[in-house]
N, CA, C and O atoms as CSV, one atom per row, in Angstrom:
chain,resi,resn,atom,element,x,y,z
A,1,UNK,N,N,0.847,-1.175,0.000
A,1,UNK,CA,C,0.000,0.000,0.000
A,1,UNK,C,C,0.890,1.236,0.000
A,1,UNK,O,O,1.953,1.217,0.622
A,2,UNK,N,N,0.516,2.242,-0.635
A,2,UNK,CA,C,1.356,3.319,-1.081
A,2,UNK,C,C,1.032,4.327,-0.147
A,2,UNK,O,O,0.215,3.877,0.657
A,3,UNK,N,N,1.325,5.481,0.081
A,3,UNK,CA,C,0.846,6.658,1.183
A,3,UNK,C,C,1.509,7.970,0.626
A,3,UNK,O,O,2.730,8.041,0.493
A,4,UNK,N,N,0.873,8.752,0.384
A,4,UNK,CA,C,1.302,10.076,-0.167
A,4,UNK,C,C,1.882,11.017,1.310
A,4,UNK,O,O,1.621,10.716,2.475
A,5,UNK,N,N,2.492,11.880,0.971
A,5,UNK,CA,C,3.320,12.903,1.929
A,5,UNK,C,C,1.652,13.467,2.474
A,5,UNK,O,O,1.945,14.075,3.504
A,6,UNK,N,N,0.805,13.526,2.390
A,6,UNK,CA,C,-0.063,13.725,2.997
A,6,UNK,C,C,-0.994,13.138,3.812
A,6,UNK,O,O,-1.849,13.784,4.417
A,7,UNK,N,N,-0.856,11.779,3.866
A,7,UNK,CA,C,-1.326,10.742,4.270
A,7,UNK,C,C,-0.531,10.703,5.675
A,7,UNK,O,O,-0.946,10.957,6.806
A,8,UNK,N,N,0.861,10.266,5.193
A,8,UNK,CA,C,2.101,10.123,6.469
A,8,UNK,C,C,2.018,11.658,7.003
A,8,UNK,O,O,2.105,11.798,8.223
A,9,UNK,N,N,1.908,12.448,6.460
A,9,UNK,CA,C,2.211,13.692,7.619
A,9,UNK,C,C,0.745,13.516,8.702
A,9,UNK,O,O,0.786,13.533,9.932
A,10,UNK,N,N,-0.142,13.397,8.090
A,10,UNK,CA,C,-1.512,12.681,9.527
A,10,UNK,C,C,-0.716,11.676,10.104
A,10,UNK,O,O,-0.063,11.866,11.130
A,11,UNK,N,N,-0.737,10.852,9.624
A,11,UNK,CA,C,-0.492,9.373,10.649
A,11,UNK,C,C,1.069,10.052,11.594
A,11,UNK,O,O,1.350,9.305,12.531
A,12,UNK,N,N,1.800,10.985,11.494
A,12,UNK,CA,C,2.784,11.015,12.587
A,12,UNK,C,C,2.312,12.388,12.772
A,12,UNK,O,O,3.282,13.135,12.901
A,13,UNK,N,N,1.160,13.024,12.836
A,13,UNK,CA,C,0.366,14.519,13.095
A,13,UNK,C,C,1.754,15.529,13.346
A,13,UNK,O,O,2.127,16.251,14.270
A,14,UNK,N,N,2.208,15.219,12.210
A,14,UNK,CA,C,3.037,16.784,11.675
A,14,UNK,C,C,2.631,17.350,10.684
A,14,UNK,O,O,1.567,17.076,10.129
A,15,UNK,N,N,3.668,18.483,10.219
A,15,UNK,CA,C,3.273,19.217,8.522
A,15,UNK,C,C,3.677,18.477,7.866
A,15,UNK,O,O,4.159,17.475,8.394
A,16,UNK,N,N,3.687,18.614,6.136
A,16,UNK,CA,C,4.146,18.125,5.410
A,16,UNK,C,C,5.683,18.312,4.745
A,16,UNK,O,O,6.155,17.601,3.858
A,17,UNK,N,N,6.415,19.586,5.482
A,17,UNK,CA,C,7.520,20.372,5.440
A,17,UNK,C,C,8.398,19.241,6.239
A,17,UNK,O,O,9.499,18.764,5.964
A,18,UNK,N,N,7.824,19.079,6.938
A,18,UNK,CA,C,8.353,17.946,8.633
A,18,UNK,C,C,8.629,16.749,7.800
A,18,UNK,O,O,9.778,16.314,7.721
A,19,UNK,N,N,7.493,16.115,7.086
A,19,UNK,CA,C,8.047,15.016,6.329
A,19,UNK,C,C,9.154,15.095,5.508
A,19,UNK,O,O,10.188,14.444,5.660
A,20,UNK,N,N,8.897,16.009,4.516
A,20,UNK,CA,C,10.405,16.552,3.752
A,20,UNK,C,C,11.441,16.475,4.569
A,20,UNK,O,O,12.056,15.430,4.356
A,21,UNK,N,N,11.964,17.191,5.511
A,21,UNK,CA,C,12.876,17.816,6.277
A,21,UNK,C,C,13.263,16.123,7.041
A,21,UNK,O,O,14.420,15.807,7.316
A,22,UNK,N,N,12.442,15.493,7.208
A,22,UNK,CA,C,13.185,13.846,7.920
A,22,UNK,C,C,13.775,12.950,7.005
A,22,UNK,O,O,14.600,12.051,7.170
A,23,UNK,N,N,13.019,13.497,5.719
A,23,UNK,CA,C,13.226,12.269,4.172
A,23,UNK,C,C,14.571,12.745,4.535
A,23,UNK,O,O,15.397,11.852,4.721
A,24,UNK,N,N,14.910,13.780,4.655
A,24,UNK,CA,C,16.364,14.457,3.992
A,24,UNK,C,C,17.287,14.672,5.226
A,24,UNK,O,O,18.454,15.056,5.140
A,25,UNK,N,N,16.663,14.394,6.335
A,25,UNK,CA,C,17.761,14.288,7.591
A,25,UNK,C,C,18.039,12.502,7.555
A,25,UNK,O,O,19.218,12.204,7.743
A,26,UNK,N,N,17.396,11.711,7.407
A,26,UNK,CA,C,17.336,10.153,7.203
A,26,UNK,C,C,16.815,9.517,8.164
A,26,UNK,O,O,17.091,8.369,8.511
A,27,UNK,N,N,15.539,10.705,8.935
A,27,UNK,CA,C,14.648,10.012,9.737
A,27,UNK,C,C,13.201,9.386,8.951
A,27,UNK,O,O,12.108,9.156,9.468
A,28,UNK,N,N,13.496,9.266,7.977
A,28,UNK,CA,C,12.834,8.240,7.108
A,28,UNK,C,C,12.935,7.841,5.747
A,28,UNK,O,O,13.439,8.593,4.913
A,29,UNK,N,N,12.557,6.880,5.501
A,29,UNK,CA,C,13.077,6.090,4.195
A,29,UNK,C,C,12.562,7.389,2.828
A,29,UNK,O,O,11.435,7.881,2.882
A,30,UNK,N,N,13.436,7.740,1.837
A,30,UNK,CA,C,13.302,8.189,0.789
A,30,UNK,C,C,12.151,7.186,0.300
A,30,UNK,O,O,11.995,5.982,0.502
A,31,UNK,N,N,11.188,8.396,-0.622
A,31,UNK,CA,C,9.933,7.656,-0.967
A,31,UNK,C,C,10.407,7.349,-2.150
A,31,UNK,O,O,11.500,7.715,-2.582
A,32,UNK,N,N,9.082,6.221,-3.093
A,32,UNK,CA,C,9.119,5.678,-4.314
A,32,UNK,C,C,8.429,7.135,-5.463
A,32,UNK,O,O,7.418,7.750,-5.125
A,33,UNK,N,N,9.190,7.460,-6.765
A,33,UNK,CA,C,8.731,8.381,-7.582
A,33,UNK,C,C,7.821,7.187,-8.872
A,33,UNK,O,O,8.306,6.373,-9.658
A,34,UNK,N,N,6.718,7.482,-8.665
A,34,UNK,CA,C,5.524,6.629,-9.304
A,34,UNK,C,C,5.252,7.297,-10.339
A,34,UNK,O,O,4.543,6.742,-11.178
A,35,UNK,N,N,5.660,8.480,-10.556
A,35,UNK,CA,C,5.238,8.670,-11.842
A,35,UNK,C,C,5.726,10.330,-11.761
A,35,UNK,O,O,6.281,10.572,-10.690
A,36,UNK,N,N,5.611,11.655,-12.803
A,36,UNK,CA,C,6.184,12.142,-12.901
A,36,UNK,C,C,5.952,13.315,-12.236
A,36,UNK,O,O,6.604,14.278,-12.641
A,37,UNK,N,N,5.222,13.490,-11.352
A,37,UNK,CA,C,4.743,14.203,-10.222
A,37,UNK,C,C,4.557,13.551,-9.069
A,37,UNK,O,O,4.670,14.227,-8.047
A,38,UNK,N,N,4.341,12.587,-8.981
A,38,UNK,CA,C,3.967,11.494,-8.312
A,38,UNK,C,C,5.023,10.843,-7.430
A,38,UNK,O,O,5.889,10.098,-7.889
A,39,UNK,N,N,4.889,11.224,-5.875
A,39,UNK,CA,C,6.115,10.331,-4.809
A,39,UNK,C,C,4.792,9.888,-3.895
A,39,UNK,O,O,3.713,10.446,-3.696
A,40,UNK,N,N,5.471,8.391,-3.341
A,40,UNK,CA,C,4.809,7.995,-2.535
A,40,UNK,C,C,6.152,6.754,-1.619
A,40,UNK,O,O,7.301,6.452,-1.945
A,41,UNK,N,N,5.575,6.473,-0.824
A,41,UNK,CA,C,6.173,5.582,0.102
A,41,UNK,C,C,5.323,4.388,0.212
A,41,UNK,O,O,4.107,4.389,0.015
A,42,UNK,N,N,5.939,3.506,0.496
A,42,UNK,CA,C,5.444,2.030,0.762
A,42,UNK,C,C,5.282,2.221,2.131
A,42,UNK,O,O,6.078,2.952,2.721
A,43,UNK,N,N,3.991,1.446,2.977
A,43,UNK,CA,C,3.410,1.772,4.228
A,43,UNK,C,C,4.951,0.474,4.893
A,43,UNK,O,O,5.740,0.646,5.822
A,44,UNK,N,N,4.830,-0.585,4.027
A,44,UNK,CA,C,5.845,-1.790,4.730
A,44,UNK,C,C,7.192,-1.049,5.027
A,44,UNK,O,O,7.884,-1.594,5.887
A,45,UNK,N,N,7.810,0.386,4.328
A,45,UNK,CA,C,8.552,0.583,4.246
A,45,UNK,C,C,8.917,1.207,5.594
A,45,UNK,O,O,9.794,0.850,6.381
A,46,UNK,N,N,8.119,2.136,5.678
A,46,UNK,CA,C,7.708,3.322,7.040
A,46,UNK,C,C,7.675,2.369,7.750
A,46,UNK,O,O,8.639,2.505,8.502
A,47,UNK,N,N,6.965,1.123,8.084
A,47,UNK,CA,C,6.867,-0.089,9.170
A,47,UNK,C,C,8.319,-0.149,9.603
A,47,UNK,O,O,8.825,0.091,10.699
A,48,UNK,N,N,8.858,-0.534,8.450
A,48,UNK,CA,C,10.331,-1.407,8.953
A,48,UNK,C,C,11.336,-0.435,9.530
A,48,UNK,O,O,12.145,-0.683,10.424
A,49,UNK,N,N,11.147,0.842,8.812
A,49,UNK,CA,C,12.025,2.080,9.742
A,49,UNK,C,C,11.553,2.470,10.966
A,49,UNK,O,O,12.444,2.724,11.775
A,50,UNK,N,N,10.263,2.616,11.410
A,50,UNK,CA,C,9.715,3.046,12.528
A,50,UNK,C,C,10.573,2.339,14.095
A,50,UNK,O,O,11.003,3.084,14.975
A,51,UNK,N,N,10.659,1.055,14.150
A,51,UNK,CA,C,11.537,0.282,14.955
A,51,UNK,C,C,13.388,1.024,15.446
A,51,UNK,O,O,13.879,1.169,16.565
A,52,UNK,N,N,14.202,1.463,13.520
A,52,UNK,CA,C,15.325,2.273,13.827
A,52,UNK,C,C,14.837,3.308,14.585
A,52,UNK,O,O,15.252,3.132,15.730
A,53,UNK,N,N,13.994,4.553,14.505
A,53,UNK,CA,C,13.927,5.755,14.324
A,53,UNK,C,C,13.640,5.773,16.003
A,53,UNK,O,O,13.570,6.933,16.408
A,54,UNK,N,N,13.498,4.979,16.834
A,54,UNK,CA,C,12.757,4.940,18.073
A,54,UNK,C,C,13.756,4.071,18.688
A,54,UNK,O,O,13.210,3.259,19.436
A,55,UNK,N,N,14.969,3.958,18.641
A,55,UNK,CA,C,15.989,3.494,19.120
A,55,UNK,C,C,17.097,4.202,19.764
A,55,UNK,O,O,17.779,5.034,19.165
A,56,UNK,N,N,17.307,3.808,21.206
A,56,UNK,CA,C,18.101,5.294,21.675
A,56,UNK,C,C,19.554,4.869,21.529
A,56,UNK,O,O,20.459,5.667,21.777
């Protein structure tokens, strides 16, 4: 299942600037480019990082 930068910025109730700004600090996985406007992330993907990102 795919999730747009708007989708994930609800599910972790930030902005969508916030999502950007973690893609690019490497508090989360770089999304998939689906087409030519078009980025999205795999939900399995965000799963499997969520575990690193919460690790002290």
């Amino acid at each position: 299942m795919y999730l747009s930068v708007k989708e994930i910025a609800k599910r972790y109730a930030v902005s969508r600037a916030t999502i950007w700004r973690w893609v690019s600090d490497g508090h989360l996985p770089k999304p998939h480019k689906i087409g030519p406007a078009t980025t999205r992330w795999l939900l399995a993907d965000l799963e499997a990082f969520e575990p690193k990102s919460h690790t002290g």
